[in-house]
C-alpha positions in Angstrom: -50.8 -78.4 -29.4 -51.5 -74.8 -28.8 -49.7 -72.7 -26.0 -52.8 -73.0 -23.6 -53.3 -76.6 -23.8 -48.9 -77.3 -23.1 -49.4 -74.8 -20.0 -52.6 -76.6 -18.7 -50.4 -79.7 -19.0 -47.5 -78.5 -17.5 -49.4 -77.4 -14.7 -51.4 -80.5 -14.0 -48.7 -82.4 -14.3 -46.7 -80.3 -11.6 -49.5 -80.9 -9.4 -49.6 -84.6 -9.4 -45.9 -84.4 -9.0 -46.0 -82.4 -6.5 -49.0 -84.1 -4.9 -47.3 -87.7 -5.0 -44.8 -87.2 -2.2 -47.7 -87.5 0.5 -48.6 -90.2 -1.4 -45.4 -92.1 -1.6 -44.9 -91.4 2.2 -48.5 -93.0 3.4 -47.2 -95.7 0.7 -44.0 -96.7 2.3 -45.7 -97.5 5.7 -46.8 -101.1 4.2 -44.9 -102.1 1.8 -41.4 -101.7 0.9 -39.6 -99.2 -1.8 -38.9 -101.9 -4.8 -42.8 -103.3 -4.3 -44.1 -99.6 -3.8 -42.1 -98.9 -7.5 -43.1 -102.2 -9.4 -46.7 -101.2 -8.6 -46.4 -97.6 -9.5 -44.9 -98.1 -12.8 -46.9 -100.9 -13.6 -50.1 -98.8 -13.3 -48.4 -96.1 -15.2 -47.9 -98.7 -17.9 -51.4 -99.9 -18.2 -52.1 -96.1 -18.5 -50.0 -95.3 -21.0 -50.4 -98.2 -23.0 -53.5 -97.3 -25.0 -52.2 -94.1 -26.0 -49.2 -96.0 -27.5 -51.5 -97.7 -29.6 -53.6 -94.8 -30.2 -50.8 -91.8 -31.4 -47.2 -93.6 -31.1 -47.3 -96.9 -32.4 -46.4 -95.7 -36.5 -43.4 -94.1 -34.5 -42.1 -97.1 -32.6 -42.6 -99.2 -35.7 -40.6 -97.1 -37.8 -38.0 -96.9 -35.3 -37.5 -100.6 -34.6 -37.2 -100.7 -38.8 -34.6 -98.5 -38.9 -32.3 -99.0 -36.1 -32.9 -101.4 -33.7 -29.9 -102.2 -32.1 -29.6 -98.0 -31.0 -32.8 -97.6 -30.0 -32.9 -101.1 -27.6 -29.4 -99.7 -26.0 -30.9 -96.1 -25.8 -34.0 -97.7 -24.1 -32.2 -99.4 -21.5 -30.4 -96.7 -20.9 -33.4 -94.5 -20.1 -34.9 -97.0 -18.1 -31.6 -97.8 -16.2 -31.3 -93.8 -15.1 -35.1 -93.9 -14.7 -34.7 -96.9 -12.0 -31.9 -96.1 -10.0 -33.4 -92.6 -9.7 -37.1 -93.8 -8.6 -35.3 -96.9 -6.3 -32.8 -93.9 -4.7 -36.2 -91.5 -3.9 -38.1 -94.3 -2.4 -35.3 -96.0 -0.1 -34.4 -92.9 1.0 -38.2 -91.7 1.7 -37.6 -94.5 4.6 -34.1 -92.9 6.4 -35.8 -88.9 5.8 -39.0 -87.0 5.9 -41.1 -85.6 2.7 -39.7 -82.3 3.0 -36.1 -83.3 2.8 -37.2 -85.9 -0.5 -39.0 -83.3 -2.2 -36.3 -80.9 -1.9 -33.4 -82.8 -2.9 -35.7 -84.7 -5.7 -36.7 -80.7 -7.5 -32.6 -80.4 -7.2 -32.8 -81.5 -10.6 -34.4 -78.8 -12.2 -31.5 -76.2 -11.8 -29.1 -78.3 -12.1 -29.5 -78.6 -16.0 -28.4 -75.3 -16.3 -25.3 -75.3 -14.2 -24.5 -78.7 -15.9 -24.9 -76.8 -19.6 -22.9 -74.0 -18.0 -20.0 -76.5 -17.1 -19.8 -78.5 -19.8 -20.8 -76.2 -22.7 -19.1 -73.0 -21.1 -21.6 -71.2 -21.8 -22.6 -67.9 -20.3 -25.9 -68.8 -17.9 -26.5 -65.2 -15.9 -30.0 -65.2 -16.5 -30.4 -68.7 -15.9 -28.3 -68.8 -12.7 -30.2 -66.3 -11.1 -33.4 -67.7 -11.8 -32.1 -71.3 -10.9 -31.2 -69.4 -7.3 -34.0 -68.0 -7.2 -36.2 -71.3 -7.4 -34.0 -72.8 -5.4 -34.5 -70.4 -2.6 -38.1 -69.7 -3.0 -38.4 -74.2 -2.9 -36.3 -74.3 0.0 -38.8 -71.8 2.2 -41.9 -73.1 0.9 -41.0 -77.0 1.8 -39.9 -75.9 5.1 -42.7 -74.2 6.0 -45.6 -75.6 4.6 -44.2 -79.0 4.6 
């Protein structure tokens, strides 16, 4: 994939990201956060599943040969962290406003360098600054526009 295409990607993606909150919101006024989740990843599945079978499916076959019992824990894993996080966002979408969701939900993003900087001790001075930095520049653009 050439540089263009990834950035194109990235940025689309961060747009329906960052679009979905509004969405989620409007969402929650019918139904409640479990239903809300079952139905959003179940149309992310039927989405995603013909790409499976189109580029990934030599992949997963070659990983279920080789070590099955690593990749099923792995997998629930994932989809454990993947759950609570989603089920957190959307019951708490129903005690707080957007703003407040969005901002604590983009927390993650400068937390994986302060995590690598505690646990690997590694020196992060240009990544701390520019994890302040985002974190500021968030902070006043959800509180004003949002």
């Amino acid at each position: 994939m050439s540089k263009t295409v990834s950035l194109l990607s990235a940025l689309l993606c961060t747009f329906i990201w960052g679009t979905t909150f509004i969405a989620q919101d409007t969402g929650m006024d019918d139904i409640g956060p479990f239903t809300f989740n079952a139905v959003r990843f179940f149309v992310g599945f039927l989405a995603i599943l013909p790409l499976v079978f189109l580029f990934e499916i030599k992949k997963f076959k070659s990983e279920f040969r080789l070590d099955f019992k690593t990749f099923a824990i792995l997998a629930f894993l994932i989809g454990l962290s993947l759950f609570l996080g989603s089920a957190l966002q959307q019951v708490a979408l129903q005690y707080t406003d957007v703003a407040n969701a969005a901002f604590f939900t983009i927390f993650y993003v400068p937390m994986v360098p302060i995590i690598i900087f505690l646990f690997k001790k590694k020196n992060c001075s240009l990544e701390c600054m520019a994890v302040s930095n985002i974190m500021f520049n968030r902070w006043i653009f959800i509180n004003k526009f949002l």
